[in-house]
N, C-alpha and C positions, 0 to 999 in steps of 0.2 A: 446631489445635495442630500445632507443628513436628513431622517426623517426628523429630530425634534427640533433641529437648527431652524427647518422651514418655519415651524409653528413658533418659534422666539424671535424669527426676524419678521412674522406676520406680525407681532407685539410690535417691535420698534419700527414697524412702519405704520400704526397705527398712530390717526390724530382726533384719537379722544382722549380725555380728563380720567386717569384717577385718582382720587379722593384721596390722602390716610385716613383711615378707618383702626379704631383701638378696640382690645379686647386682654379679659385676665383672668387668672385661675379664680373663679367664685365671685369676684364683683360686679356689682354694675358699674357701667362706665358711659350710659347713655346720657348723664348730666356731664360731661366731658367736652368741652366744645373744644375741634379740632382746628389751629389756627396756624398760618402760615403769611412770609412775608420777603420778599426780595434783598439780597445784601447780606453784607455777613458783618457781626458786631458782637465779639463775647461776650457783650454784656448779659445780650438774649439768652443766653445761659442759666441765668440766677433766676431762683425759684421767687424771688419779689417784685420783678421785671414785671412792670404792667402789659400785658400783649392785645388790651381792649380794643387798643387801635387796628389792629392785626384782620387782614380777611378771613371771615370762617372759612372753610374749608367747605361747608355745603355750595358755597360761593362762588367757587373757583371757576376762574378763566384764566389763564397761563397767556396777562399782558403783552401784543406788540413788541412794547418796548424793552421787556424782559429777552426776548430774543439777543438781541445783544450783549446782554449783561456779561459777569463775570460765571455766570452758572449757579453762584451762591444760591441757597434757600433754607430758612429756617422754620420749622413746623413746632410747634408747642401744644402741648395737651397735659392732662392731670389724670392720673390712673390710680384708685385705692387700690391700698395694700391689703390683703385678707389678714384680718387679728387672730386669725388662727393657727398662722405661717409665722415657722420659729426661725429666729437668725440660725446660723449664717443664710442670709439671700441670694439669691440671682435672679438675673432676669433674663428673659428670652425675647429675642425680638424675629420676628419672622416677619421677609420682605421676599413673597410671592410673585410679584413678577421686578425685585430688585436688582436688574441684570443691569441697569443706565445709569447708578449713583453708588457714589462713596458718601459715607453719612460718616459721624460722630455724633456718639450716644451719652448724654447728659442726663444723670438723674439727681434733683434737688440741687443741680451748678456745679458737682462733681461730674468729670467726663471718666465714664466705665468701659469705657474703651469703643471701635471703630469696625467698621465693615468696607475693607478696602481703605485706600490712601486718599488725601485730599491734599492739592497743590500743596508747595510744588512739586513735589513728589508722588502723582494723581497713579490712581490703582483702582480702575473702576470693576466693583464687586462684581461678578456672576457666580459661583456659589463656593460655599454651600449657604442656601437661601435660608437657613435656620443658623443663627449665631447666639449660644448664653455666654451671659457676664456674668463674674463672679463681682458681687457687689463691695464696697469696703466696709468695714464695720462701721456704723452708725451711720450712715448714707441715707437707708431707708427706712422705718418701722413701721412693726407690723400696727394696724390699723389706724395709719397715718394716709393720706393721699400724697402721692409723690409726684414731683412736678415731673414732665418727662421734656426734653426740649432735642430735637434732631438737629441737628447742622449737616447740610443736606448739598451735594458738589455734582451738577450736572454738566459729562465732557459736550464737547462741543456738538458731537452729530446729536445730540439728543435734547439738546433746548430747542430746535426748532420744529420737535414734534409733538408738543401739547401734551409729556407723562410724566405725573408726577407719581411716588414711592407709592406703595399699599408696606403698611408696616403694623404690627399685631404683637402686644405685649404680655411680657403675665409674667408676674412677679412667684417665686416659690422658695423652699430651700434651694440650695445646690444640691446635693443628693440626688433628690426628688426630680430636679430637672435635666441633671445631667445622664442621669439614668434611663428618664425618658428619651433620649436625645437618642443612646447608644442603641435604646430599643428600635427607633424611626431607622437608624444609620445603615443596622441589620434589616429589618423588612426592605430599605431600598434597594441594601442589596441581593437580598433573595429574590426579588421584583425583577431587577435585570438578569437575574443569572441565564432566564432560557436565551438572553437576546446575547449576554456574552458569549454563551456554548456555543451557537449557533456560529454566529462570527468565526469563531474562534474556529470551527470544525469545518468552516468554507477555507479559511487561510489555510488550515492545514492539509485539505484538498490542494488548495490553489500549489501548495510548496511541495505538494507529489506529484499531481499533475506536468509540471515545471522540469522537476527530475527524472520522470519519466521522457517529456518531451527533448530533456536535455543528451540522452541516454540515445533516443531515437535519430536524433536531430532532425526532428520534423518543426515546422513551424507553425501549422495549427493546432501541434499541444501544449509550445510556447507559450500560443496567443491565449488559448483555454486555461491555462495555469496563471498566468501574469497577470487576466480578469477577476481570477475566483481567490488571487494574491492579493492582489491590492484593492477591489470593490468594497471588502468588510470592514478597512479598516477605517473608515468616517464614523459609519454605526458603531465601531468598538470604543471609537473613542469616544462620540457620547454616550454608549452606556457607562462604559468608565466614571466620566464625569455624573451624572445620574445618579450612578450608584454610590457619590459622595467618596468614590478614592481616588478622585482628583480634586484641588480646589485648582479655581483658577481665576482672573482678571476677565471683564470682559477685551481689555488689550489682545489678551494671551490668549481665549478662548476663539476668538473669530480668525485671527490669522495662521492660527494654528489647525482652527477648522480647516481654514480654504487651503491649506499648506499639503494637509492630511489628504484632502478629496481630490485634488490637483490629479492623481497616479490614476484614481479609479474614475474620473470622468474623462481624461483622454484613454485610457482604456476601452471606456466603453466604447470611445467613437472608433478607436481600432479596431477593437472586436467586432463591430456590428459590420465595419467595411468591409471586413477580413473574411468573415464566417462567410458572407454572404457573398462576395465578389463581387462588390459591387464599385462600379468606374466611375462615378458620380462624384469628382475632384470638388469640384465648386461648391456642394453642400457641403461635404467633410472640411472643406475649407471655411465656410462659414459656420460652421457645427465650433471649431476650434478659433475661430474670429471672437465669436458669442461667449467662448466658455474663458477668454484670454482678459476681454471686457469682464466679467463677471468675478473672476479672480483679482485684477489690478483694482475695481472701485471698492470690494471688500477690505482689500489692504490698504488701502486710499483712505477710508470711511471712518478704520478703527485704530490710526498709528497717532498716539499723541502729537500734540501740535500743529493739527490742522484747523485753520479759521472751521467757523461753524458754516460760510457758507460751503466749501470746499467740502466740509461731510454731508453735509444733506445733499448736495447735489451727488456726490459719490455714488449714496447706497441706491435712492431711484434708478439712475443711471446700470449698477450692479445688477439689479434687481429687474430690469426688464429686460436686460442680458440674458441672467438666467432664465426668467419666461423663455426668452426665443431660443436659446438651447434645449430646452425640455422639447417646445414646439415642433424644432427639426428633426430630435431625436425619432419623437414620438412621429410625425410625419414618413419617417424613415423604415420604421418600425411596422407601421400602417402599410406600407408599399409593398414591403416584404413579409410580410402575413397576408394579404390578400391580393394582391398584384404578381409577384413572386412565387407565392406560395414554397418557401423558403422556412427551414429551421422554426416550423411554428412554435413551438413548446418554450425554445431562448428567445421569438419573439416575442412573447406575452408577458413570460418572465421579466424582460427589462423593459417593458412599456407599462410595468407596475412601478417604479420609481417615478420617471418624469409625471404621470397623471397623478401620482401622490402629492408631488410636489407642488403642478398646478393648480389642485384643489385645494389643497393647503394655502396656496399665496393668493388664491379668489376668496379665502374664507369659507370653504362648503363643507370642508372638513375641519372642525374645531371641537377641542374639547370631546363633548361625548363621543366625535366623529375619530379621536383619536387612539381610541383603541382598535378600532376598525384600518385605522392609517396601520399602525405596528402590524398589525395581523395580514393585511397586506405584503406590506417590507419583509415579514417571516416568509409569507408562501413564493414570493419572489424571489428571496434568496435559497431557497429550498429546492424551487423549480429549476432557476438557472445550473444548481449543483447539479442534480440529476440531469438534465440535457447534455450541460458539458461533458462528465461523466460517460454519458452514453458515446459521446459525439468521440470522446476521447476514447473510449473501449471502440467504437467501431475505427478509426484509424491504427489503433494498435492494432489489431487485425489484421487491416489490408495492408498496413507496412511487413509483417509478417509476410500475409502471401507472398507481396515482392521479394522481401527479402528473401525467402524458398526461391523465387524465381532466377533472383541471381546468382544465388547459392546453383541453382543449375547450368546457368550458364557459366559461371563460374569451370564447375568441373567439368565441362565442353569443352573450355579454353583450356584448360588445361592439358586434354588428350592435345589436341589440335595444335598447341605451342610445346614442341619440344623443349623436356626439362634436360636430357643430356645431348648433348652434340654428339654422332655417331664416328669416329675415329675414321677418317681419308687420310692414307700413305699423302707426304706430299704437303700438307697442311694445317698450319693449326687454327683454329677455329675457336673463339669464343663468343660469347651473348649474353645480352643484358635484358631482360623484359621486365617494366615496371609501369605496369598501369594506373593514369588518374585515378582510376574508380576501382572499386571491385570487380568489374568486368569491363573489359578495354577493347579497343577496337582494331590495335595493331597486330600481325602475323607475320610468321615466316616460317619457312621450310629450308630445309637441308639434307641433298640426296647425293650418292655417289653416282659416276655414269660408267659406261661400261670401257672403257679406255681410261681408268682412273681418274677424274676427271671430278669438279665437284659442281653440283646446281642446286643455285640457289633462288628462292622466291624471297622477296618482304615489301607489304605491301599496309595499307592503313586502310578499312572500313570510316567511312562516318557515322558519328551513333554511339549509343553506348548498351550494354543491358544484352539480353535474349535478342534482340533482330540483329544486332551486330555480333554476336555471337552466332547465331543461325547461318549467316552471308559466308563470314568468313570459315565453318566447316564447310560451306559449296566449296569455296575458294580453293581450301585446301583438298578438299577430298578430288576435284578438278583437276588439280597440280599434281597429286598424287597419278592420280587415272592417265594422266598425259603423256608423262616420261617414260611409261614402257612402251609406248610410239611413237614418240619425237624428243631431241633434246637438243631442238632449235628453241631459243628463247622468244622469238618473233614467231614461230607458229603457236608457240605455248601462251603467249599474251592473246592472239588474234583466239582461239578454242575458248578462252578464258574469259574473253568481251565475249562471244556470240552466248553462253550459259548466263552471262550477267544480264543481259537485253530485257529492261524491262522489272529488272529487279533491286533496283538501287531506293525504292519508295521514295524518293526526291532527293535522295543524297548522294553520292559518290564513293569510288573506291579505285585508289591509286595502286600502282603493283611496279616490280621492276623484277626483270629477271634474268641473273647471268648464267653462265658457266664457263670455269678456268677448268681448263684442260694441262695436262700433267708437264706440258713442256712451258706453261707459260703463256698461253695464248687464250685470254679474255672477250667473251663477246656477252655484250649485251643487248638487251629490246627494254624499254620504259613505257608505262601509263600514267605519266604524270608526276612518278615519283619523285622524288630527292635526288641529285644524282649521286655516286659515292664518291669516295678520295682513294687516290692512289698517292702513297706515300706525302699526305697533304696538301694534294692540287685535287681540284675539282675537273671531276672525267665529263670534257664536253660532250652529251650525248645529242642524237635526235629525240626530243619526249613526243608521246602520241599522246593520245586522247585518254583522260583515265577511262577506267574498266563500263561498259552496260550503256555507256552515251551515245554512240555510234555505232550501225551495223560494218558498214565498210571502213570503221575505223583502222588505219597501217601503223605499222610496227617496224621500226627499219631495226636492223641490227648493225651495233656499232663495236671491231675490232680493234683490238690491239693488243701488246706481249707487254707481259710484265718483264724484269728482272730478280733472278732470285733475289729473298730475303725481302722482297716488296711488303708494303702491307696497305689491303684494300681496307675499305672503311664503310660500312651502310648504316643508314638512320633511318628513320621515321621523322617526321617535323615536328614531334615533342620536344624536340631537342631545341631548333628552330626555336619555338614559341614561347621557348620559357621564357616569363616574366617577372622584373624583379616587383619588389612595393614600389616603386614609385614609378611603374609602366615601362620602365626600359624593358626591350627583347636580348635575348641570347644572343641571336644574329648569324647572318655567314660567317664574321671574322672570326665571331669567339671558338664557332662551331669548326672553322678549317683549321683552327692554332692546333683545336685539341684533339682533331683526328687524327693525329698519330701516335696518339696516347692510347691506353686499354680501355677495353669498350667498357668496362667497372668503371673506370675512371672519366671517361666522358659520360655518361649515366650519373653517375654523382655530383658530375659539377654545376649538370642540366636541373637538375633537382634540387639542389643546394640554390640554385638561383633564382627558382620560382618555378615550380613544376604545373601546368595548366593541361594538358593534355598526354597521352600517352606516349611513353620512353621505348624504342627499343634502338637498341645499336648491337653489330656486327660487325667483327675485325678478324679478317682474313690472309696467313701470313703465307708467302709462297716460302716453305722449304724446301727443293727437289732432292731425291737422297741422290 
């Protein structure tokens, strides 16, 4: 909640009396008796209007039975005019805490115009709390006493809280007063300028922050941007208004408020969950229970045309919502600064809002306490910048080192995956390699044998990043070492499981390994893998065991002859797994249509379709010369 929001809705939940109370440039006005009375009657208006019957205003108890009323209230007093003050007149009325009424201002039974709307068409004022009227000629003279008569429209949440207007007069030139005016309009605004900068240089944080994380694609500089995005913009808005360059209704002012805070207080409860890791559903759930209450009775409290009991039960209702959202905030906050011992510095930071607010809506902070409240709210917003900041410089870092890290592994796979296929009399050979990530977990090799002959490995690590990249130079560097003394594919998988024993860190690694011999004659061994296609049937193999799960894991090997012009087909189960947006797989069917297509071309179609895991295919054509 805003800081000055809390201290204006401490006012409208407040059930004391205040008085009108008059005052003018140079007169006295202490023979002035301030009188007021229920109903509304233009007569009340005219400056000959007997008002004796009328209760003073030192008097006042804001009736029972006024509760129900129409809201009406008309207030009368007499204010001399200084004989020293030359026409043209105006007059200034200033209504200090007139956030709860639309008035019409009547001097001598002329109305000089209005602060805010009065049924049917109701516009209740919230500021700017200083309005001059330009008087009409002959309306007032100078060293005359002029009658003053308010006609006074209170909406419905606020007849049943005992407040009536504070309003303060004083008759001058216009010149004179309007010039004073633009002098106030200025100092306000130079008064807020540190709290707009300040905002203002969080948001512009928050929208680099954002673009950075967006650049990263990391999601704690997201969450660190989208806080320090959207936190400042309640504060901005009441300094806005503050600073008199916004006017606005209290209609427009309160749901506009809650409309504006909505981002930055589910924010927070992301943030605080996020930053910190914290599993703890059922508060975050009540945290946003709390803050969903507190939003619907505000907007409840202040939309025209709600009966009066329907607002006053609203804003209590709102109002002890928000207590118990600060409460778990703050509770939360507490756990993790001294339980946790977590992010203290963003702790403290944002457990200066919610205690603001509580102390504020207990009354301990008022008034003189409120510049101590803002001074607060500054080093808060200051602090939280700085943490996040930090918090965000040190993950750009460590994304950094990884990314070095993969950028390494990266050019591993790179030696390790052949980028050109080595030219075998006999066949044509192509490859498709396209990894999910920047570093991918599928491999293959491609060797001649010494009868012309070609052998092949392709196999899939689990994993992504450096350990899968690690495994698989074994893998290869393994397969390499093997074939200058065996080019059995079953003794090359069995050499290949006993090197993996024990080195899989709880994952797996599939392998399948052939070699077609220069007449035609195909044998393979499998660990688990994919089997291939020969010219779009699926080669029934024996599968073993994948790679490092079994010492005595067997490997049978399974033959048979191609015919020239044949063409074999190997994948990896990227292929398999692709998924579309609405959860369909690739599947065997799609995957045996397209295996007699070019391995580009099933590679494309697998990734046009929803690419989830890593791609690789090989297509194997027997030509004999």
């Amino acid at each position: 909640m805003g800081k000055r929001s809390a201290a204006l809705l401490l006012l409208l939940m407040s059930v004391c009396v205040v008085v009108p109370a008059c005052a003018q440039s140079g007169a006295d006005a202490s023979a002035s008796t301030v009188r007021y009375h229920f109903g509304d009657n233009p007569a009340w208006s005219s400056p000959s209007f007997d008002d004796s019957g009328w209760t003073a205003a030192q008097q006042v108890r804001w009736p029972e039975p006024a509760y129900d009323s129409d809201g009406y209230i008309w207030v009368r007093l007499r204010i001399p005019v200084r004989s020293d003050t030359a026409p043209p007149l105006a007059i200034r009325v200033v209504n200090p805490t007139n956030t709860l009424v639309a008035d019409e201002v009547f001097v001598n039974g002329t109305s000089v115009g209005a602060i805010g709307k009065l049924p049917p068409r109701e516009w209740v004022n919230c500021l700017p709390q200083t309005v001059i009227f330009d008087l009409p000629p002959g309306v007032a003279q100078p060293g005359t006493v002029a009658n003053i008569a308010l006609r006074l429209w209170y909406p419905p949440f606020a007849r049943r809280l005992h407040v009536l207007s504070t309003a303060a007069f004083g008759f001058d030139q216009r010149r004179t007063l309007h010039a004073e005016e633009d002098g106030a309009r200025l100092r306000s605004l130079l008064r807020n300028l540190p709290g707009l900068a300040l905002n203002s240089l969080i948001c512009l944080i928050g929208l680099a922050v954002l673009l950075l994380g967006w650049g990263q694609r990391s999601r704690n500089l997201l969450l660190y941007g989208a806080m320090l995005a959207t936190a400042p913009w309640v504060a901005l808005f009441l300094e806005l208004v503050q600073a008199r360059m916004l006017s606005l209704s209290v209609q427009e002012y309160f749901p506009l408020q809650v409309l504006s805070q909505i981002p930055a207080m589910i924010m927070s409860v992301v943030f605080i969950w996020g930053i910190n890791n914290l599993h703890d559903v059922w508060l975050k759930r009540l945290a946003f229970a709390t803050l969903s209450i507190f939003n619907l009775g505000m907007i409840v409290a202040f939309v025209p045309g709600h009966t009066s009991m329907i607002a006053t039960v609203a804003m209590p209702v709102s109002m002890t919502a928000l207590k118990a959202f600060n409460v778990i905030t703050l509770a939360v906050l507490l756990w993790v600064l001294f339980v946790l011992r977590r992010n203290r510095l963003i702790a403290i930071a944002m457990a200066i809002p919610p205690v603001g607010s509580l102390t504020v809506g207990f009354r301990v902070l008022y008034q003189q306490g409120q510049t101590a409240f803002d001074v607060a709210f500054f080093f808060a917003g200051l602090f939280l910048s700085i943490a996040l900041a930090l918090n965000a410089w040190k993950e750009w870092r460590t994304r950094d080192a990884l990314r070095a890290e993969f950028e390494a592994a990266r050019v591993i796979q790179q030696v390790l995956v052949p980028q050109e296929i080595p030219p075998i009399a006999g066949f044509r050979i192509k490859s498709v390699y396209r990894p999910a990530g920047e570093v991918g977990g599928d491999f293959f090799q491609i060797v001649s044998t010494t009868n012309g002959g070609a052998l092949i490995v392709i196999g899939d690590v689990s994993g992504k990043g450096m350990p899968a990249a690690m495994t698989v130079s074994l893998l290869v560097g393994t397969f390499r070492t093997l074939v200058h003394y065996t080019q059995s594919p079953g003794e090359i998988l069995t050499a290949m499981n006993q090197r993996m024993l024990g080195r899989n860190s709880g994952g797996f690694t599939t392998c399948l390994v052939l070699r077609l011999d220069n007449d035609g004659t195909l044998t393979i061994a499998n660990a688990g893998h994919l089997a291939p296609y020969a010219d779009g049937d699926e080669i029934p193999l024996e599968n073993g065991l994948p790679l490092g799960l079994a010492q005595d894991a067997v490997y049978t090997e399974t033959t048979l002859a191609l015919h020239p012009g044949a063409q074999l087909t190997l994948l990896s189960d990227g292929v398999l797994e692709a998924r579309s947006a609405t959860g369909e797989l690739f599947g065997f069917e799609r995957t045996a249509a397209l295996s007699t297509q070019s391995a580009e071309a099933i590679a494309a179609a697998a990734q046009q379709f929803g690419q989830e895991d890593d791609i690789t295919v090989l297509t194997l054509n027997f030509v004999p010369a």
